[in-house]
C-alpha positions in Angstrom: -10.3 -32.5 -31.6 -11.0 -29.0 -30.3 -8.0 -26.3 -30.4 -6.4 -25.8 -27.0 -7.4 -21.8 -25.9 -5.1 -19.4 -26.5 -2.5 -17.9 -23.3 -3.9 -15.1 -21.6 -2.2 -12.0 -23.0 0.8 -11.0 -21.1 1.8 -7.0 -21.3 5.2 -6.4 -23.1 8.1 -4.2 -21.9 6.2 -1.2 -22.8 3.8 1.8 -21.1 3.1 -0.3 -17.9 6.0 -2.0 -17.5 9.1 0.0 -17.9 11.5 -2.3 -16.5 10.7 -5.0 -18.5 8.2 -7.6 -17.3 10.7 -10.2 -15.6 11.5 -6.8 -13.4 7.7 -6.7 -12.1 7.6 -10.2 -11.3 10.3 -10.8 -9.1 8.9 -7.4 -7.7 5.7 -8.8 -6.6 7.4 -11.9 -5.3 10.3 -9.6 -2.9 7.4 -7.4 -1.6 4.6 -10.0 -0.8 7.2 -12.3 1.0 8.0 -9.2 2.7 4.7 -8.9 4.1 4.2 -12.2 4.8 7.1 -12.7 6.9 7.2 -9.2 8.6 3.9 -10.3 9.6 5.1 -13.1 11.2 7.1 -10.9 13.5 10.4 -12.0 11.2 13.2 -9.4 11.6 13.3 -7.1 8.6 17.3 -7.2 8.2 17.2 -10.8 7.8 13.7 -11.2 5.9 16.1 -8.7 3.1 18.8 -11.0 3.4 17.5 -13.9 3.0 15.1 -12.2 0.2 18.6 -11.2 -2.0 19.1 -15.0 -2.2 16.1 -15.8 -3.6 15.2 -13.1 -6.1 16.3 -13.9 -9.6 20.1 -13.5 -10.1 19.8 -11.9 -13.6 17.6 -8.9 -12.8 18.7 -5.6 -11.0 16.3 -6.5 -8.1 19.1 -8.2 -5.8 21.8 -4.9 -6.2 19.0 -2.7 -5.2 17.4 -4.7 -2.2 21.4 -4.8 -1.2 20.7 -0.7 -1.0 17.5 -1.1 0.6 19.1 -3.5 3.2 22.4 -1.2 4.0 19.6 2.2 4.7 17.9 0.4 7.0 20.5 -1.0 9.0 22.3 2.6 8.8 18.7 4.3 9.4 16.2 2.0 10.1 13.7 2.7 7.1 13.4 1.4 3.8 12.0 4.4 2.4 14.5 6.9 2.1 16.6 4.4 -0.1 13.8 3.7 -2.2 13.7 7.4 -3.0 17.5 7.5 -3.8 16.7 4.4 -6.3 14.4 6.7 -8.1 15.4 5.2 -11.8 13.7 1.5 -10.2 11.4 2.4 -7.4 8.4 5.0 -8.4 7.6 8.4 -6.4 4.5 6.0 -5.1 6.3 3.3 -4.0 8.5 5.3 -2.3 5.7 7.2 -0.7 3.7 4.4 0.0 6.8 2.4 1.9 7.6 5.9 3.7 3.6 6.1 5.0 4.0 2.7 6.6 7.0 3.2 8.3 6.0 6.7 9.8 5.4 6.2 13.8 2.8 8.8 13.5 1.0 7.7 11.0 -1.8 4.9 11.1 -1.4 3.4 7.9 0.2 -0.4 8.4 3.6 -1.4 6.6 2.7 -4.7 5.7 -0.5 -3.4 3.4 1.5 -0.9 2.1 3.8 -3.6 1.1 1.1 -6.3 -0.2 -0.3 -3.1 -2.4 2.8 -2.7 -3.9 3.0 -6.8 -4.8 -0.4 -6.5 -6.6 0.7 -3.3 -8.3 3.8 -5.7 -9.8 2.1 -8.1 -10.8 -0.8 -6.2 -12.2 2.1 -4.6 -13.7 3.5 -8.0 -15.3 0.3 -9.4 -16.3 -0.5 -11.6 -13.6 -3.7 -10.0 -12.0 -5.2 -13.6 -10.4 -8.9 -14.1 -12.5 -8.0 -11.2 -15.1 -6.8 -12.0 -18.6 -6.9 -8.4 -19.8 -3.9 -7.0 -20.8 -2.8 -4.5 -18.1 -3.3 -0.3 -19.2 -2.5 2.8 -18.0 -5.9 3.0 -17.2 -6.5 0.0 -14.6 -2.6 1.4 -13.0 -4.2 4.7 -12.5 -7.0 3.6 -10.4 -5.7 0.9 -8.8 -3.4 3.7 -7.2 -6.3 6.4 -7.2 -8.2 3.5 -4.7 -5.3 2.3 -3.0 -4.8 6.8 -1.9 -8.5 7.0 -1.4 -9.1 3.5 0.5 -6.4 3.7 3.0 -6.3 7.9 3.4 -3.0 8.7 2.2 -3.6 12.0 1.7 -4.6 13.2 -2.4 -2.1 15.9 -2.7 0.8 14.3 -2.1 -0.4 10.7 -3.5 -1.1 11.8 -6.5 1.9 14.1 -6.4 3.8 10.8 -6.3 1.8 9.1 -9.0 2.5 11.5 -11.8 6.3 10.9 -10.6 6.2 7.1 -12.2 7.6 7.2 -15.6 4.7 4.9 -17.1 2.8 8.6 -17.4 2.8 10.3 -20.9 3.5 13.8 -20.4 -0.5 14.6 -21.0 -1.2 11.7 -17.9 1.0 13.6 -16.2 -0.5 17.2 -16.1 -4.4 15.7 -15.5 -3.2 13.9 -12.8 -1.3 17.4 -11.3 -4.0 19.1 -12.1 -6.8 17.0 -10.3 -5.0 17.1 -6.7 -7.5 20.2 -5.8 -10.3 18.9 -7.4 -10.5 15.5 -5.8 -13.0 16.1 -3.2 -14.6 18.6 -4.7 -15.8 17.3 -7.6 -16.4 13.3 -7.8 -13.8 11.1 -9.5 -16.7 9.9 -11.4 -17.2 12.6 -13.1 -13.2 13.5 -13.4 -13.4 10.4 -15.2 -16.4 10.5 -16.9 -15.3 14.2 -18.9 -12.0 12.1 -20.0 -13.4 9.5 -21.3 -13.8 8.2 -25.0 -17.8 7.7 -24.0 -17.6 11.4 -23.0 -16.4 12.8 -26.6 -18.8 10.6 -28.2 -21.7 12.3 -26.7 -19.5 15.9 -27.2 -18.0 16.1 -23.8 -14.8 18.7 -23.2 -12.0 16.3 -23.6 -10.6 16.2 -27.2 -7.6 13.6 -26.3 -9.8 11.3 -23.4 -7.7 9.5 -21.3 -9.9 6.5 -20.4 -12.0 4.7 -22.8 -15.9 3.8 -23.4 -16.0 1.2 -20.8 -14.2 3.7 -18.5 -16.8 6.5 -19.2 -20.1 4.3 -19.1 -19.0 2.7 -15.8 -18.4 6.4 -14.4 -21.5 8.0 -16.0 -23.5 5.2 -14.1 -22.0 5.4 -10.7 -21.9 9.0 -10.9 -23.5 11.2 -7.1 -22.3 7.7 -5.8 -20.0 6.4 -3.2 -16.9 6.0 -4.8 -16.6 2.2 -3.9 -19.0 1.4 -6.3 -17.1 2.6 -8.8 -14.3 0.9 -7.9 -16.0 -2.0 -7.1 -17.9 -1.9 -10.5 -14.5 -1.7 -12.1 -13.3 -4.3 -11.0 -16.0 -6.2 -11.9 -16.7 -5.2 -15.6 -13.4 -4.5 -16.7 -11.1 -7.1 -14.4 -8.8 -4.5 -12.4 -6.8 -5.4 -9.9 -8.3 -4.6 -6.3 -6.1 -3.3 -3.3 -5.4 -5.4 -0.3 -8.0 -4.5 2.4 -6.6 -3.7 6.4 -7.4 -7.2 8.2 -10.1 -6.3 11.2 -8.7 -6.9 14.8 -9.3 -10.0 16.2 -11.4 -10.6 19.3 -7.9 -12.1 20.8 -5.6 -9.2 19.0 -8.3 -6.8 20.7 -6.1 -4.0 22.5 -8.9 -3.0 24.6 -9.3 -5.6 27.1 -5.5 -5.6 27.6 -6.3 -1.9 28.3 -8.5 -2.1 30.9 -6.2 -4.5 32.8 -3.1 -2.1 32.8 -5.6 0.5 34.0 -6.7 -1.6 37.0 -3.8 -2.4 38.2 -2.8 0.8 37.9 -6.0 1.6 40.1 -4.3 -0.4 42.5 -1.5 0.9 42.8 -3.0 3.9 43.3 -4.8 3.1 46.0 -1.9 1.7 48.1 -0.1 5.6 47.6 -3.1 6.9 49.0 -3.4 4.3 51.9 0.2 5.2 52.8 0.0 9.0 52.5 -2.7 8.8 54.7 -0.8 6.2 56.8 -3.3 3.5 56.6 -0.9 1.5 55.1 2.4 0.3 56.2 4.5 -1.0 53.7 7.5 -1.6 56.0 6.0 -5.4 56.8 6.3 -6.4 53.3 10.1 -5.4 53.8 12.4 -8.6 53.8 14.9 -8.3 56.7 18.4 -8.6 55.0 20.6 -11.8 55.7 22.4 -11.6 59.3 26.4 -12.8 59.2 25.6 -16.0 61.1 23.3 -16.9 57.9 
């Protein structure tokens, strides 16, 4: 009789997961319910509040969605209370929350919040078809793609990435110190010079950052659109990929709904000009008011 396979490997408390692992999970549970349920028009007050009764008890998740809940019905965003709970929310999360809930801004809450899901449970080991062990590596550029996917803006995304704690100190000053490069120099090759494939073949990085697999996947998808390399990445090495933003609809299409609001403004239009011009009397669509006998 055959040995039954071994579990997939789960990643400890360690680099990648701070909190502790049972932190990231009920992470990625709160924020995809989040997203499910705010995109089923649910009110956000109560989709927290119902959300504090079903996140586990014994982790710190329920005190700080309490927070989260009490700034938005004070203020009306999550974000700013995120950025107060800096010891349990990261810069990016912040940021990232902050991005969705700006009226300006184009980028939609509810991705922002399914990106955040998949970063917790990449985080806790539970990347659906991946049985890697999750690395500082794949968190980098699953954040690098979810900036560079959804135009977040480099300098202060990956301001906000060096802010998570899961950074070394020599994680942190690359990523500072690429902001002003991205753009004008590929990521492939930012990645290729730190790689372990790089020193090999005497490239300028004594410490690399990223390992062999890392640097052969760069070197090959280097003068390239940067999806490839993503997209070979998460191939060849099983990282996790960021939600995409769902297409309109041919019925959620604002355009047609457009062009009705402008006809009948056409129309109404047209019946000012009629009257200016007193071709129009709009005294015989007056109702004569109720006599006393009535």
């Amino acid at each position: 009789m055959s040995e039954a396979a071994p579990p997939a490997p789960i990643a400890s408390a360690g680099a990648v997961a701070p909190l502790g692992v049972e932190e990231y999970i009920e992470q990625a549970h709160f924020f995809g319910m989040l997203a499910e349920r705010l995109a089923a028009n649910a009110p956000a007050q109560e989709v927290l509040a119902s959300a504090r009764e079903e996140v586990l008890a014994t982790t710190k998740l329920p005190m700080a969605i309490d927070f989260l809940l009490s700034e938005l019905r004070h203020s009306g965003v999550m974000a700013s209370a995120m950025t107060k709970l800096s010891h349990y929310f990261t810069p990016l999360q912040a940021y990232i929350v902050g991005e969705g809930e700006n009226e300006r801004g184009r980028f939609d809450l509810r991705v922002g919040l399914e990106v955040l899901a998949r970063e917790a449970a990449y985080r806790a080991g539970m990347t659906p078809g991946s049985t890697r062990v999750p690395t500082l590596q794949g968190l980098f550029l699953y954040q690098f793609e979810v900036l560079c996917r959804n135009r977040l803006g480099y300098d202060k995304g990956l301001t906000a990435v060096a802010g998570d704690p899961s950074y070394p100190p020599h994680w942190k000053e690359w990523i500072l110190a690429i902001r002003h490069q991205v753009g004008i120099i590929d990521i492939a090759d930012l990645i290729y010079v730190q790689s372990d494939h790089a020193a090999k073949r005497g490239g300028a990085s004594r410490t690399p950052l990223f390992g062999d697999q890392e640097g052969r996947i760069a070197l090959a998808n280097r003068k390239k659109d940067p999806l490839y390399l993503f997209n070979s990445l998460h191939r060849q090495l099983g990282y996790p990929e960021p939600p995409r933003t769902q297409r309109v609809s041919g019925d959620e299409n604002p355009i047609p709904q457009m062009a009705r609001r402008l006809e009948q403004l056409e129309k109404r239009v047209k019946l000012l000009e009629e009257e200016q011009r007193g071709g129009f009397d709009l005294t015989k669509f007056y109702a004569k008011p109720p006599t006393a006998s009535e």
